[in-house]
N, C-alpha and C positions, 0 to 999 in steps of 0.2 A: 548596697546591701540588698534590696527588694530584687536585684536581677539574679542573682544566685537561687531563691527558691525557681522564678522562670524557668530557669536550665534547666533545672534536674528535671522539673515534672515534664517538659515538653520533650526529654528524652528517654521518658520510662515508655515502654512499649507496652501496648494492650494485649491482654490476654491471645485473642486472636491471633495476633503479630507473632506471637512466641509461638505458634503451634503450625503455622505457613513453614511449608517446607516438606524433605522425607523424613521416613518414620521405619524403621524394622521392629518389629516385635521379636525380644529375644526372650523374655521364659513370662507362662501362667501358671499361675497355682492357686487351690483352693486354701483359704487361710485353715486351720485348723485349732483346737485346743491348743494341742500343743505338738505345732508344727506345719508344714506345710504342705501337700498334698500336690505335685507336681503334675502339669496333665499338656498336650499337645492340641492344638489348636486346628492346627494345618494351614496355618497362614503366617508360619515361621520363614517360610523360604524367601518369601518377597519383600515389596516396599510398598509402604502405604504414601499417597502424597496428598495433602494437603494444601492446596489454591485458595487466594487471598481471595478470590471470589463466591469460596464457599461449595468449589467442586473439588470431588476425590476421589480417590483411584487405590487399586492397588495390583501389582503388575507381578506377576512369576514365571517362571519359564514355560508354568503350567497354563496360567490363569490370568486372564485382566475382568476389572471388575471396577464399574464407572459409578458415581453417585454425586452423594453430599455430604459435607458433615458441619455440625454445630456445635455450639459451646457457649457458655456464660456463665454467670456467677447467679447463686440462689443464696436464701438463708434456709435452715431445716432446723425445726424448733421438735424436741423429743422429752423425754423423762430419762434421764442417764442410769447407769448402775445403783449412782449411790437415791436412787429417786429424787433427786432435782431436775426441774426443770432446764434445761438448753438450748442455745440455740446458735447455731455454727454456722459460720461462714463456707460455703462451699462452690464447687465449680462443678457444672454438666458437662459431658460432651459426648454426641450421635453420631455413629456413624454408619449411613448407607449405602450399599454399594451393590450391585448387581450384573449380572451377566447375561441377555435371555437366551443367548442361544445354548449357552452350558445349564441351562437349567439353575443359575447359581446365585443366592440372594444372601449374604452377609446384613447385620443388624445388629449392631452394637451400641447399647445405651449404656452411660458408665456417671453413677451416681455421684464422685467425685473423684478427682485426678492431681497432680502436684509435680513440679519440675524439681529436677535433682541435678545431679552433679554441673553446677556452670549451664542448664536448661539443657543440656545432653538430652536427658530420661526421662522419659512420662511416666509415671506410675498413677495408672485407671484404676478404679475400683467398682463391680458393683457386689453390692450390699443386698444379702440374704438373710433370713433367720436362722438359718444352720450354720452355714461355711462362704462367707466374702469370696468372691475371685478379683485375683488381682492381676495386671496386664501390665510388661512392661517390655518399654518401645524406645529407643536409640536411636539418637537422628544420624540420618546417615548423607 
C-alpha cells in the first residue's frame, strides 16, 4: 500500500516540465465589463519555444528572437469584492526575448497563467485596474 502514493507523486511533472516545449499564441484580449475586447499582438504568426534550460526563442518567417523565460508559483494575499481578506495561490511567468540587430525586445510578465484542455492551452494573465489582458497559446 505505501508504494502506490510513491508512484503517483514521482510521476506528476513540475510546473516547468509542463511548459518545456513549443507554444503559438492564438488570440489576446482585454477582459472587459462585459465582454471582450480583441487586439493583435504581432506575434501571432510564429512559435514560442521553451528550453528545460531556461532559454527561449520565438521564430517567424519574419523574426527570431532569443532570451529567457521564468516561472513559479507565488501566494498574493488582497481584500476581495466582497472586502475579505485573500490570499491565492498563483503562478508567474517571464518572458524575454530580443533581437539586436532588428532593434527588437519582447518583455512579457504574466501575473498568473493555467493549463486547459489536456495541458494543450496556456491561458496568461496580466492583471490591470481597468481591463486584465489575457494570452492564449497552444502547443504546437
Amino acid at each position: 500500500m505505501l508504494a502506490a502514493p510513491f508512484i503517483f507523486s514521482s510521476c506528476s511533472k513540475s510546473l516547468e516540465d509542463r511548459l518545456v516545449g513549443s507554444w503559438q499564441l492564438q488570440t489576446a484580449w482585454r477582459q472587459q465589463f462585459l465582454g471582450r475586447d480583441y487586439f493583435t499582438t504581432g506575434y501571432e504568426s510564429g512559435i514560442f519555444t521553451f528550453k528545460d534550460n531556461g532559454e527561449a526563442s520565438y521564430v517567424s518567417a519574419t523574426d527570431t528572437l532569443t532570451g529567457y523565460w521564468r516561472s513559479d508559483r507565488y501566494s498574493n494575499s488582497y481584500y476581495n469584492s466582497n472586502g475579505d481578506w485573500e490570499t491565492r495561490s498563483m503562478k508567474y511567468l517571464r518572458l524575454s526575448l530580443v533581437n539586436f540587430q532588428q532593434n527588437k525586445r519582447l518583455e512579457w510578465d504574466f501575473d498568473d497563467f493555467n493549463f486547459r484542455n489536456g495541458w494543450k492551452t496556456i491561458r496568461a494573465e496580466q492583471y490591470s485596474l481597468s481591463n486584465d489582458r489575457i494570452y492564449e497559446f497552444d502547443r504546437r
